[in-house]
C-alpha positions in Angstrom: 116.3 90.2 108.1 113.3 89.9 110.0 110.8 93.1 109.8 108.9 93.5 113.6 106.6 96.6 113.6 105.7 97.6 117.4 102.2 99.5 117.9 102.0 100.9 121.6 100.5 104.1 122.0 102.5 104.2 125.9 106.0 106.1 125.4 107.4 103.7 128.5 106.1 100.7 127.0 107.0 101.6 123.7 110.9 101.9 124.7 110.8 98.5 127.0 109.6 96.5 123.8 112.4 98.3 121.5 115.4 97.6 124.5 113.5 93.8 124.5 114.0 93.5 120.6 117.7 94.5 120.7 118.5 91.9 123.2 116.5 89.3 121.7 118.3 89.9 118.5 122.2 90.0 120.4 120.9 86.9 122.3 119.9 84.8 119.3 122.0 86.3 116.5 118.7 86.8 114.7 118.8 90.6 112.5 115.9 92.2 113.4 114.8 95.8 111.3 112.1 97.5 113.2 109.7 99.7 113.5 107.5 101.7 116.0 103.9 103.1 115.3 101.9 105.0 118.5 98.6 103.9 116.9 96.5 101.4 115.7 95.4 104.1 112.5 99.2 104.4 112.0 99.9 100.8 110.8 96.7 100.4 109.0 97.6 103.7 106.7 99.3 102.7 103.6 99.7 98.9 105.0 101.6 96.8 102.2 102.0 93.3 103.7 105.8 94.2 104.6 106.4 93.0 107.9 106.6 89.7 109.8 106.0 89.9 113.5 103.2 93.0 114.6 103.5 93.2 118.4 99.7 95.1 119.2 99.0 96.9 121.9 95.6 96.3 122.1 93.9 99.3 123.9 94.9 102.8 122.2 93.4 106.0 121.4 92.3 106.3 118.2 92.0 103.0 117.0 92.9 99.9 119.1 94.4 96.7 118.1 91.7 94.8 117.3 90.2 96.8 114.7 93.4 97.2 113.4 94.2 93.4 113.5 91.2 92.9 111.4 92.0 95.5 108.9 95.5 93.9 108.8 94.4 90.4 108.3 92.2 91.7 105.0 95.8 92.4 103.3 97.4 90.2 104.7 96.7 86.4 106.3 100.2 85.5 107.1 102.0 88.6 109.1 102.3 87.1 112.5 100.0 89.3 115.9 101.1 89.2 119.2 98.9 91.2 121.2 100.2 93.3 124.4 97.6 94.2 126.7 97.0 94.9 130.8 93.4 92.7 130.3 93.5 89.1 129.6 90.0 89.0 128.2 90.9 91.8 125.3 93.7 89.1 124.4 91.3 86.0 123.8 89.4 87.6 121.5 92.5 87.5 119.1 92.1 84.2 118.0 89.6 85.6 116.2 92.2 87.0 114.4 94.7 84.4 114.1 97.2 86.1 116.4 99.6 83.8 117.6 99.4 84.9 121.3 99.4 87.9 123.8 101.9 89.1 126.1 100.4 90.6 129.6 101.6 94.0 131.1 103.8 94.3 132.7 106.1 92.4 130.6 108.7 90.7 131.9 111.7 89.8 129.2 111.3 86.0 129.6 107.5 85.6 128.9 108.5 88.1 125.7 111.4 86.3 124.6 109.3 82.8 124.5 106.5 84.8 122.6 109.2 86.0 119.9 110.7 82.5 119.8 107.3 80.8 118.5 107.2 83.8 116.2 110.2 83.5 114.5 109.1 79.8 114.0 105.8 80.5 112.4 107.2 83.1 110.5 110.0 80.9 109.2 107.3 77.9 108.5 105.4 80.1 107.1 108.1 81.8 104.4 108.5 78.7 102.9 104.9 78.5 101.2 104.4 82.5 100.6 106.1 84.7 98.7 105.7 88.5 98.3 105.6 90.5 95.4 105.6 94.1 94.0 102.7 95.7 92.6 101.4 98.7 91.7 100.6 100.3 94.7 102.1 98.5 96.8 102.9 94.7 97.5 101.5 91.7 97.8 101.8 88.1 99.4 101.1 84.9 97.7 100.3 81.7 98.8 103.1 79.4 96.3 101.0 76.6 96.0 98.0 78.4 94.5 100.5 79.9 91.9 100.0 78.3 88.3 102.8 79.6 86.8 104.9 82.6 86.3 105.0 84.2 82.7 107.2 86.8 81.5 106.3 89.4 79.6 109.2 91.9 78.6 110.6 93.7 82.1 107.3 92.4 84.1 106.3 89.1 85.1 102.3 87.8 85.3 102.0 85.7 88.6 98.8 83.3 87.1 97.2 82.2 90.5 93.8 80.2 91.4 92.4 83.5 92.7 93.6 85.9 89.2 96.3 87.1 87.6 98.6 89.9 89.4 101.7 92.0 87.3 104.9 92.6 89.1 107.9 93.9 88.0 111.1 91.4 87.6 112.7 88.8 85.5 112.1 85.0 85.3 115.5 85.0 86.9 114.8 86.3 89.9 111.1 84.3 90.1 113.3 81.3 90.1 115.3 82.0 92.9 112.8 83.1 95.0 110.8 79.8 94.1 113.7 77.6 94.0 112.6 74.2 95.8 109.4 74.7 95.7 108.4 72.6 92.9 108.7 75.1 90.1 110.2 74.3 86.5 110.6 76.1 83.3 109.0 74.3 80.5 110.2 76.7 77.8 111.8 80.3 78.3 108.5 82.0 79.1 106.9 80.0 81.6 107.8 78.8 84.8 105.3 75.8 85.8 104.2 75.0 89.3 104.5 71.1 88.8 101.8 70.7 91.5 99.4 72.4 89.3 100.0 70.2 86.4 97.1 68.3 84.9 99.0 66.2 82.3 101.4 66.8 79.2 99.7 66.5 75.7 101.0 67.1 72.2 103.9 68.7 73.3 102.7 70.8 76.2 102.2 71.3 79.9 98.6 71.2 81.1 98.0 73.4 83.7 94.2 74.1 85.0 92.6 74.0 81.7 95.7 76.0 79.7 98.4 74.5 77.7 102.0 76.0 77.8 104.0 74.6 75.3 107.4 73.0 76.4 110.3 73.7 74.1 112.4 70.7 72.5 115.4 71.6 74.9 113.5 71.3 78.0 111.4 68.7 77.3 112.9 65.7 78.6 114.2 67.7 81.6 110.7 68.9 82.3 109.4 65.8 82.3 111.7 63.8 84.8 111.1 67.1 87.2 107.4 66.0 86.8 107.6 62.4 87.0 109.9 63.1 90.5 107.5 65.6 92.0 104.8 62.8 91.0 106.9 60.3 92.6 107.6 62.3 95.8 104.1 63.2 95.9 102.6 59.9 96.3 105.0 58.7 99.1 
């Protein structure tokens, strides 16, 4: 399911990008969930990282696009902008926030369609090195490779990244599916290692930025061909 949230202030405009989504989605077979904000203010409010694609109108009354882009991009650096705008000019200045592009009014469903098509793709690129947690408040996305590793502590787990430590609710099981293929591996039943973060393996444990996490007998050897392979592929 891919979550689109549409800010446009314009009632007409508003209802053209909604009857656009629904085709796109019966065109490509993609499941689209979305949903519809009449100003910038309104997104911003309460914003928790938990959409993909943001199509932005860019002029609106109480708070246009721009400043909401930037607001947006302080929570969250991956959500992909598309800007919608009658002025060209307004749109260029969106590189400023990363937006992927800008789709002129009036818009026609072609030029829209190829928009949402590079979209998806980023968005789709993009899933495979972030993942989103919940936290108190409200949610949060992480950039994989800057995760250390994933410790459990009764019904919560402790994401350890470069930047701190954040608490979400959830079991190890569930970390490793979502992490699956990503160069994670549990060196004992508490820790789930990204191997990329590895420093070395001494007296019996994992060395990972400065900590050591001990790797039970069981996993040992198993932990330690995942490592040597990741090394291997690495270095290719």
């Amino acid at each position: 399911m891919i979550r689109v949230a549409v800010v446009e202030d314009e009632a007409v405009y508003a209802a053209q990008l909604r009857e656009y989504l629904a085709r796109y989605a019966a065109q490509s077979g993609e499941a689209l969930e979305v949903c519809c904000f009449s100003d910038g203010d309104e997104i911003v409010e309460g914003y928790r990282a938990q959409y993909d694609i943001i199509l932005l109108d860019v002029q609106m009354k109480f708070m246009d696009g721009m400043t909401a882009a930037e607001e947006i991009r302080r929570r969250d650096p991956e959500v992909v902008i598309i800007f919608i705008t009658n002025m060209a000019q307004y749109a260029i200045r969106g590189y400023a926030v990363d937006a992927l592009d800008y789709v002129l009014k009036p818009v026609s469903y072609f030029a829209f369609s190829q928009r949402l098509d590079r979209a998806i793709a980023r968005m789709k690129k993009r899933a495979r090195r972030y993942m989103t947690i919940a936290v108190k408040g409200g949610a949060l996305k992480l950039d994989i490779a800057r995760i250390r590793y994933v410790e459990s502590q009764g019904h919560n787990l402790v994401f350890h990244t470069d930047e701190g430590d954040h608490v979400a609710a959830g079991t190890m099981k569930e970390a490793e599916e979502k992490l699956a293929g990503q160069g994670f591996f549990r060196c004992n039943k508490g820790y789930l290692v990204n191997l990329e973060q590895v420093d070395g393996v001494r007296d019996g444990c994992a060395l990972v930025r400065g900590e050591a996490l001990l790797i039970s007998r069981p996993r040992k050897n198993e932990f330690l061909e995942a490592l040597a392979n990741f090394v291997g592929e690495a270095v290719k």
